[in-house]
Legacy VTK file of the C-alpha trace (Angstrom):
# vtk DataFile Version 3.0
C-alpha trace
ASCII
DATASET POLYDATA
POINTS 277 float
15.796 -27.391 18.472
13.614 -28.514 15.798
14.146 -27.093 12.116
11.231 -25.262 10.940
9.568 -27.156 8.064
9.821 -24.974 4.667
6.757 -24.724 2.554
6.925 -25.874 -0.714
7.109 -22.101 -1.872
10.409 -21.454 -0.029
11.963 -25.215 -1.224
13.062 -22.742 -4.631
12.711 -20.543 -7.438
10.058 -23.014 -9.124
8.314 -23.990 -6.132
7.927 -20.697 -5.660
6.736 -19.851 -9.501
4.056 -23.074 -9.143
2.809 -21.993 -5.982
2.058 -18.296 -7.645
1.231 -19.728 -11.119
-1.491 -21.557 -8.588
-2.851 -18.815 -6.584
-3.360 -16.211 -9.992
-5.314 -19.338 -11.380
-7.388 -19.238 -8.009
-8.118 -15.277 -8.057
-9.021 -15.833 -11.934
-11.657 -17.883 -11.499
-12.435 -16.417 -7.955
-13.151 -12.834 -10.164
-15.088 -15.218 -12.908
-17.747 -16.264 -10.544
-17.390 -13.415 -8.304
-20.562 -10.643 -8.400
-18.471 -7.263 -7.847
-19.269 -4.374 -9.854
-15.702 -2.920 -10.569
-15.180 0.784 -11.252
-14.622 1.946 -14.818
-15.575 4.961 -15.681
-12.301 7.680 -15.752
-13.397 11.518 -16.152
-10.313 13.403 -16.203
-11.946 17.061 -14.601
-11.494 16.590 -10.459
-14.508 16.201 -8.475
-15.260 19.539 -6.409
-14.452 18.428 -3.074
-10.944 17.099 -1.679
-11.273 14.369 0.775
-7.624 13.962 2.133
-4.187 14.407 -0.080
-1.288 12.133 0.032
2.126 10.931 -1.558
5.807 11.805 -1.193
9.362 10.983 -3.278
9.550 7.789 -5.032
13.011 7.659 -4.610
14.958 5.842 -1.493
18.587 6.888 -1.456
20.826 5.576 0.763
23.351 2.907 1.874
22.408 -0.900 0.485
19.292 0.882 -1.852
20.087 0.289 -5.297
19.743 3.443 -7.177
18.793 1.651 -10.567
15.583 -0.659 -8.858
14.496 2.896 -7.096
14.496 4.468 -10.947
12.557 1.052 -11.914
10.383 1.591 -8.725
9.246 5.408 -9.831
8.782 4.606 -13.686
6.080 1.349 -12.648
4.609 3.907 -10.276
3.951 6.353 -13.525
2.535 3.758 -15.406
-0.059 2.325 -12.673
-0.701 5.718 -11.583
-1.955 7.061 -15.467
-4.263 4.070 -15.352
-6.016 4.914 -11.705
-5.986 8.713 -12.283
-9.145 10.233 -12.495
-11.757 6.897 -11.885
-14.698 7.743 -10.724
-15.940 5.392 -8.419
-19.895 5.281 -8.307
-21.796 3.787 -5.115
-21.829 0.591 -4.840
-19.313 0.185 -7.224
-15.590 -1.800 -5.763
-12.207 -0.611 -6.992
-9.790 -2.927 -7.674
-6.170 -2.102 -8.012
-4.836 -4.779 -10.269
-8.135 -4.289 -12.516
-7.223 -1.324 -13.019
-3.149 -1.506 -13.387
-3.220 -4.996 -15.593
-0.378 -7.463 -15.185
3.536 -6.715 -14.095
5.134 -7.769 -17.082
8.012 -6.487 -19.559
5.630 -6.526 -22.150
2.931 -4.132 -20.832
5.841 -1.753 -19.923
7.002 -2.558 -16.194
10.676 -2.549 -14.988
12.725 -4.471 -12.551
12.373 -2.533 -9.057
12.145 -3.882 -5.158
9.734 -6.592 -4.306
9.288 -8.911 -1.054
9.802 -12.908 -1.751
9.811 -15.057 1.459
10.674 -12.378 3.650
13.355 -10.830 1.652
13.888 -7.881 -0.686
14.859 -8.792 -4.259
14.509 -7.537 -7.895
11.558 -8.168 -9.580
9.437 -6.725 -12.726
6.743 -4.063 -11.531
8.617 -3.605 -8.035
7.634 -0.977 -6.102
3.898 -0.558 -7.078
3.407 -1.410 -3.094
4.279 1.801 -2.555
1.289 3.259 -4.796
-1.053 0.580 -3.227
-0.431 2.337 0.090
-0.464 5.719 -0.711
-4.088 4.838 -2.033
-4.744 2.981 1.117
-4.182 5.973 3.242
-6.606 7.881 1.445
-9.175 5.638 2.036
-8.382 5.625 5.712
-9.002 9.205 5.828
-12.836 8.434 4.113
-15.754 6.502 5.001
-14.777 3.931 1.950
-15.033 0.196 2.712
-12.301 -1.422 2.820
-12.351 -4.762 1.421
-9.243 -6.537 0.690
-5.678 -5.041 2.175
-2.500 -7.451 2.569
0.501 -6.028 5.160
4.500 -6.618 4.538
6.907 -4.390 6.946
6.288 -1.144 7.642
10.042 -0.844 7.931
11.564 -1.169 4.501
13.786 2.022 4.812
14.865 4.091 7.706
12.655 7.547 8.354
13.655 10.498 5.809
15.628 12.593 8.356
14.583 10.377 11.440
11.023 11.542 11.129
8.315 9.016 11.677
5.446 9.316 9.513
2.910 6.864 10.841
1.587 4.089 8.586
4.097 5.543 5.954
4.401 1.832 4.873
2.779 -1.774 4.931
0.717 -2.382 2.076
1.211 -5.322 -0.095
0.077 -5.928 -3.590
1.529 -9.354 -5.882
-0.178 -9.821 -9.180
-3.240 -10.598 -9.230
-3.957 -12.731 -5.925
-2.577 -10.149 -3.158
-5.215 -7.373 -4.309
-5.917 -4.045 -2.558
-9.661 -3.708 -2.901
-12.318 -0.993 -1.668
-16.419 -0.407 -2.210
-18.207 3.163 -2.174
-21.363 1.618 0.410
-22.150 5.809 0.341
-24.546 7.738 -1.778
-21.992 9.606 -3.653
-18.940 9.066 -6.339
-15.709 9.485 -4.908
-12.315 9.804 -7.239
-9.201 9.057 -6.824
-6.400 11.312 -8.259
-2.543 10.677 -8.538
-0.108 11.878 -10.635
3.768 11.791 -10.717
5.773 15.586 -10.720
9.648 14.278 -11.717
10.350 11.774 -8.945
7.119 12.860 -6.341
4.122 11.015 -6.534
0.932 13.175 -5.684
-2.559 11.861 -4.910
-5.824 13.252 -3.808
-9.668 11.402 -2.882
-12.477 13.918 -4.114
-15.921 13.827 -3.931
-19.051 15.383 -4.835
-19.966 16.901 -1.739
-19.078 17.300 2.102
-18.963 14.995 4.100
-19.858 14.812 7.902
-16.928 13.353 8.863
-13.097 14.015 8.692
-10.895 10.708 9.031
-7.085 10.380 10.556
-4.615 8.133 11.289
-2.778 8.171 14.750
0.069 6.077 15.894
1.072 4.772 19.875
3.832 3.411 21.149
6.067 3.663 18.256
9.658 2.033 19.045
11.424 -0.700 17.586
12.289 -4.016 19.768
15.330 -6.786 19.261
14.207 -9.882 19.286
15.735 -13.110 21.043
17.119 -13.915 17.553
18.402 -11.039 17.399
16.281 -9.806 14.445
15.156 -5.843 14.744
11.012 -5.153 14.953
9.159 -1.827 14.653
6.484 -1.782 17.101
3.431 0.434 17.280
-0.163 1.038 17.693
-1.946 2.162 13.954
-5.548 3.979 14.820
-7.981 5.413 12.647
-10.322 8.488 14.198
-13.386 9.623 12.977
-13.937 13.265 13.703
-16.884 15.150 13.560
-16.130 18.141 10.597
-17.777 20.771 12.602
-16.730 20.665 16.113
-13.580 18.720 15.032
-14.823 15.823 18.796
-13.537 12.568 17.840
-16.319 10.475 17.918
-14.664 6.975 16.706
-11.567 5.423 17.328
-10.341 1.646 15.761
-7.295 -0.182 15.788
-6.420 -0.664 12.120
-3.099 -2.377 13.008
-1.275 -3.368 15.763
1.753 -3.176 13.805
5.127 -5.517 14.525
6.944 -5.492 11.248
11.196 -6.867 10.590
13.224 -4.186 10.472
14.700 -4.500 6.133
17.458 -1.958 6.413
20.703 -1.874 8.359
19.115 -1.884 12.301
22.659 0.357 12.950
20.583 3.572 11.667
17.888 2.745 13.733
18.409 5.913 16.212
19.302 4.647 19.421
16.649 6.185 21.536
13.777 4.266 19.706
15.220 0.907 20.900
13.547 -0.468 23.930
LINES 1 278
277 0 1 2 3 4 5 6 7 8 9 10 11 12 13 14 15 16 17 18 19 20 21 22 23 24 25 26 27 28 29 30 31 32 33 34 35 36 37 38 39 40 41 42 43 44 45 46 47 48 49 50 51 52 53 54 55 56 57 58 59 60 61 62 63 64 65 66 67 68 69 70 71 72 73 74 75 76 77 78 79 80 81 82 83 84 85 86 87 88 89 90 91 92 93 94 95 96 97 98 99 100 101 102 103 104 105 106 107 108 109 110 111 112 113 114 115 116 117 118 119 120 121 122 123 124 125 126 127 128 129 130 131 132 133 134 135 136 137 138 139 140 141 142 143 144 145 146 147 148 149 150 151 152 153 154 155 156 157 158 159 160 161 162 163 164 165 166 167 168 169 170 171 172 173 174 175 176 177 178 179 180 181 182 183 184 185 186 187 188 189 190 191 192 193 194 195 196 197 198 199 200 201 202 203 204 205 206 207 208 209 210 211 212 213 214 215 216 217 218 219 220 221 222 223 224 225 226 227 228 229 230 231 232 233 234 235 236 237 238 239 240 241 242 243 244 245 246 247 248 249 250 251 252 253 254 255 256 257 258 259 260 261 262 263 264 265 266 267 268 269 270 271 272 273 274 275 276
């Protein structure tokens, strides 16, 4: 069989810094000549109407999780969250998560947590601020805000809490600067998001400034997790979001937002046996 060629990221640790070093060059001087008109305006009172409410612990425990990257992992969350907390994002106007949350480095305050490099899960500074990027993500799945830019990594980083699938409960990817999560208000009213850390649980909210027509959800099919012929571990599943009408609660939309097939990052043996097909 042939060996798969390596790109010159994956050759080593300074390929891989001159291949990033590259691409944060490129998204510099993409935003330079770019024409968006970012969000900046932070008001700390809520706006009157809750759109959808999201979060959960910040803190994996378990066997193989290091308990001092999960610490890391909550105290970057903190410090991203206090600078996306209470922006109010005018029509037409695009949020942009690393405007907002600056650079991952020592200096601006970030710690070592988890982060993904070539396919595998190592310490890095600002890891875990994926897990932020998603939480904000499924808010605005559950609005009528454009989505703009949004980068997927596994959706299976840890087993379920309890072996409780929560749908979507992972997937988004963020990397300094160039792997952005990015979303425009195309309505005629400000929406804001909220989030805010109680000890180790993250909390977020999307308000408004009026009802809206619509609710939003997210609905999963098919969820099970496959073996592959090399023996690697896949969850496998159908990701949906439904527009329902707020009144008579019909759905009157339904896309595919991801047909999801992400490598199992945990030991496969707590995979629970039934979900294997």
């Amino acid at each position: 069989m042939e060996k798969k060629k390596r790109l010159f990221c994956e050759i080593s640790p300074t390929t891989y810094a001159i291949s990033l070093f590259k691409e944060r060059l490129k998204r510099h001087a993409k935003n330079l000549l770019g024409h968006e008109r970012y969000a900046k305006e932070i008001q700390t009172s809520p706006l009157p109407v809750l759109v959808a409410t999201g979060g959960g612990d910040m803190i994996k425990r378990g066997p193989g999780i290091n308990p001092i990257h999960q610490q890391g992992k909550a105290d970057n969350i903190r410090l991203a969250a206090s600078r996306i907390d209470g922006l109010i994002i005018h029509p037409g106007e695009t949020f942009s998560f690393w405007q907002r949350v600056g650079k991952t480095s020592r200096r601006n305050g970030f710690r070592e947590g988890r982060v993904i490099v070539n396919g595998r899960l190592v310490a890095g500074t600002g890891g875990g601020l994926c897990n932020l990027a998603h939480t904000l993500n499924l808010l605005v799945q559950q609005s009528p805000l454009t989505v703009t830019e949004l980068h997927h990594h596994s959706d299976a980083l840890a087993p379920d809490a309890d072996g409780v699938r929560v749908p979507y409960s992972a997937g988004t990817s963020v990397n300094y600067n160039h792997i952005d999560y990015r979303f425009r208000n195309d309505t005629a009213q400000a929406f804001q998001p909220r989030v805010w850390c109680e000890g180790d649980t993250l909390r977020a909210e999307l308000r408004t400034t009026a009802p809206l027509p619509h609710r939003y959800r997210i609905a999963e099919e098919n969820h099970h997790f496959h073996r592959s012929e090399s023996g690697d571990f896949y969850r496998i599943s159908q990701i949906y979001r439904e527009t329902l009408d707020a009144q008579t609660h019909a759905v009157t939309h339904r896309r595919l937002i991801r047909d999801n097939r992400s490598r199992v990052m945990f030991d496969p043996s707590l995979i629970p046996p039934h979900l294997i097909a």
